[in-house]
N, C-alpha and C positions, 0 to 999 in steps of 0.2 A: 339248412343242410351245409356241412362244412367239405369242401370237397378237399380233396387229397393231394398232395402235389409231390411226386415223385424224386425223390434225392436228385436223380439225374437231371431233373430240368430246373431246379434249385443250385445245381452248379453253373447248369449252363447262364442260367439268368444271374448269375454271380461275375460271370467269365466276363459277358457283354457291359456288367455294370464297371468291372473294373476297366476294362478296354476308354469304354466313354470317359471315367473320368479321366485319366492317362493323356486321350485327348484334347484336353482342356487346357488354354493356354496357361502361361505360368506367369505369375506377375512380379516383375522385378521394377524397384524403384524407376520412375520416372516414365513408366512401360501405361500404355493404351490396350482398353479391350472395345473396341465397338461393338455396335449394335446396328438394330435396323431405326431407322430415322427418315423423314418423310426429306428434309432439307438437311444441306450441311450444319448450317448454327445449332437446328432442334437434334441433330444424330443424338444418341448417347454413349457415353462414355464413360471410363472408370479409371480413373487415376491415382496413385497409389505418391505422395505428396510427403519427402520425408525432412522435420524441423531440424534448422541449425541452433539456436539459438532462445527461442522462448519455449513455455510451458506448452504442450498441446492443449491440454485439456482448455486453456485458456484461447488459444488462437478458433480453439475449434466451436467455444463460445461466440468469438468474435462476429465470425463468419458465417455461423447459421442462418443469423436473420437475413442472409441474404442467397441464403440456399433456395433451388427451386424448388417448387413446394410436391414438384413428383421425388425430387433427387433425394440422396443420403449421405452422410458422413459417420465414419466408424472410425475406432483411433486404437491402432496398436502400439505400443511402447510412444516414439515420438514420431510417427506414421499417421499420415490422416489418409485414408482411403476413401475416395469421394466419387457418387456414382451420382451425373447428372447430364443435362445438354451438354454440347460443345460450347455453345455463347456462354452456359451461366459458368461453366469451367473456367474459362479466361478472366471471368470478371472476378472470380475465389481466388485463381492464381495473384491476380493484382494486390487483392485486398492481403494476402499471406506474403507478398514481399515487403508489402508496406510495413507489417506489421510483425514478421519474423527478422528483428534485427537483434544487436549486440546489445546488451545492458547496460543504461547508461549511468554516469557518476552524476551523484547527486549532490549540492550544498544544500542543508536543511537549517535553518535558523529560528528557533523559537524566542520572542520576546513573553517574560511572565507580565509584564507593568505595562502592554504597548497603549500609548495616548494617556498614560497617565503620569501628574506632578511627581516631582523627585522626591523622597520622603526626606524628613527635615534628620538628618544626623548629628547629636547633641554630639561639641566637639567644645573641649576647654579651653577659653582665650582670657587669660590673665585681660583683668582691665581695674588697674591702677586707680583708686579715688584718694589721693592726699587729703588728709584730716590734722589743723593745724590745734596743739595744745595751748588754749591760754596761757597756762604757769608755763611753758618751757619753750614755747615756738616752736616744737620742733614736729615735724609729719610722726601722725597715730600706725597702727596697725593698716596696710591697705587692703583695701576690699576687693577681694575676688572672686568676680562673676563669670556665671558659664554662658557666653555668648550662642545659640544654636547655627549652627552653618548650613547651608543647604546645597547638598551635592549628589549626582545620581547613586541610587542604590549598588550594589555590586553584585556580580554575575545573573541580571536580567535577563541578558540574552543571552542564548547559547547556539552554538555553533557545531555543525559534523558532517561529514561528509562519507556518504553512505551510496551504497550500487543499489539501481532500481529497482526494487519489490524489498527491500531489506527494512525491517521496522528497525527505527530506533529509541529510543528510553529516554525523556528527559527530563531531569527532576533539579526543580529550585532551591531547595537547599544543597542537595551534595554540591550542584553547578558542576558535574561532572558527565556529558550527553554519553549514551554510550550505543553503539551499533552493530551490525550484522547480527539483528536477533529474529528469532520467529515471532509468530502472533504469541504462541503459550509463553515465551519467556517473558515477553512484554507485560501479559498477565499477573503472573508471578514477580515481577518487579513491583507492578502498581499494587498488588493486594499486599505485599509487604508492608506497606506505606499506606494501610485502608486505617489505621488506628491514630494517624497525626494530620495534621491540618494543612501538608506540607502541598503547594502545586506541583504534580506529576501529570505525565502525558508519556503515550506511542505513540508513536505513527510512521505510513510507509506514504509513499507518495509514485504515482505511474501518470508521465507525461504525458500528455494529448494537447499535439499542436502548438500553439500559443499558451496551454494551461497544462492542470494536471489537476491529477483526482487523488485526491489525502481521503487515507483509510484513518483514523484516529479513532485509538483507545484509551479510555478514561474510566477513573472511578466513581460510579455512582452508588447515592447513599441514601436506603429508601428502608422504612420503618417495618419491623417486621409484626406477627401479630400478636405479639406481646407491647409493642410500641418502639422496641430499641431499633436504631440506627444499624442495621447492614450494610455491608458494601459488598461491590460485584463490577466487575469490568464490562462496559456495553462499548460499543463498536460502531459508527457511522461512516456516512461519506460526504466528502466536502469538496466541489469544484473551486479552483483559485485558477489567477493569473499566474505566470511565471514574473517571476523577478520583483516580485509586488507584496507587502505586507497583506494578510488577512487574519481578518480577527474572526479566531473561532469558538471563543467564550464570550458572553456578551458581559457587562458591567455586572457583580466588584471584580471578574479577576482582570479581566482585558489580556486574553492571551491571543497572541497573534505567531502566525507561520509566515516565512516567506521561504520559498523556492527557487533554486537557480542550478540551470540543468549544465553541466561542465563541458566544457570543448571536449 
């Protein structure tokens, strides 16, 4: 049985819903709502956390695994609104100052030959053999030989400096590095260059401490089911040291990064 509910108590139960909510505090950046809490540390809390400086959605990765496991995070625009104890509050705040800062300036240095011989550069060096004639004494034709020189290859390593999270492009033949690009453009540089045998590379690089974490994009080249060779951009991650060569291709290319985070 469905019982009836008279217009007039349908306002009034309207009246009262809107009164309550009216009462409800308002939350303005940097503004507290407690709760009831057995101890000061465990109270709860709702904190409304707003970024200068990095990605949320990223920060607010960061910081989950350390959320407590009643609590929550919601993220409007660049706002993370965080509802947890008082203690595990403080210990969020810390880890989001540490980690909400300025973007830093990057040197990115790609070697295509790192640890490998200098290739031999056929270079032409007159070398003189006198050839004396019986009938006339006098020096034949002289013979000119191409002596090989060995001297390092040219634009091996390349050089750019790029702001933190920014990929940049760099390829062994142009020897032209190029920066401030997205993942898709990165993409689209490398599949240009899926049809030649040319070393190409992305990568972005995000410092941590002593290191940093290299995103790197490369083309790989995998038979399709007809047999013929595709290519497609895949995408990994590579811990290194700061300031320190690593090799992220292992033997024939020997391609190595090194990273140096700028004052």
């Amino acid at each position: 049985m469905v019982s009836h509910i008279p217009p007039r108590h349908v306002a009034t139960a309207t009246l009262w819903l809107t009164l309550a909510l009216l009462t409800l505090p308002i939350l303005l950046p940097g503004s507290r709502v407690l709760a009831q809490g057995d101890v000061s540390g465990q109270q709860a809390v709702i904190e409304i956390v707003r970024l200068q400086h990095r990605d949320p959605t990223q920060i607010r990765a960061a910081i989950t695994p350390y959320l407590d496991e009643r609590g929550a995070i919601n993220q409007i625009d660049n706002n993370l609104i965080i509802s947890t104890s008082r203690a595990n509050l403080v210990r969020l705040e810390e880890l989001i100052t540490e980690l909400d800062v300025p973007l830093r300036q990057l040197r990115i240095s790609v070697d295509f030959r790192y640890g490998r011989p200098p290739v031999p550069v056929a270079t032409v060096t007159p070398t003189v053999t006198p050839t004396l004639t019986p009938a006339t004494g006098l020096v034949d034709d002289a013979t000119i030989a191409t002596t090989p020189e060995i001297r390092p290859p040219e634009n091996t390593v390349q050089t750019l400096v790029v702001t933190e999270g920014e990929f940049a492009h760099f390829d062994l033949a142009s020897g032209n590095p190029v920066g401030g690009l997205r993942f898709t453009e990165v993409a689209a540089l490398l599949e240009q260059q899926s049809s030649g045998g040319a070393q190409t590379l992305g990568l972005t690089a995000h410092p941590r401490d002593t290191g940093a974490v290299i995103e790197l994009a490369t083309l790989q080249r995998e038979p399709d089911l007809n047999g013929n060779l595709q290519a497609r951009v895949v995408s990994r991650t590579v811990d290194v040291s700061l300031n320190q060569w690593q090799v992220l291709t292992p033997q024939p290319d020997s391609i190595a990064v090194r990273v140096e985070v700028l004052p």
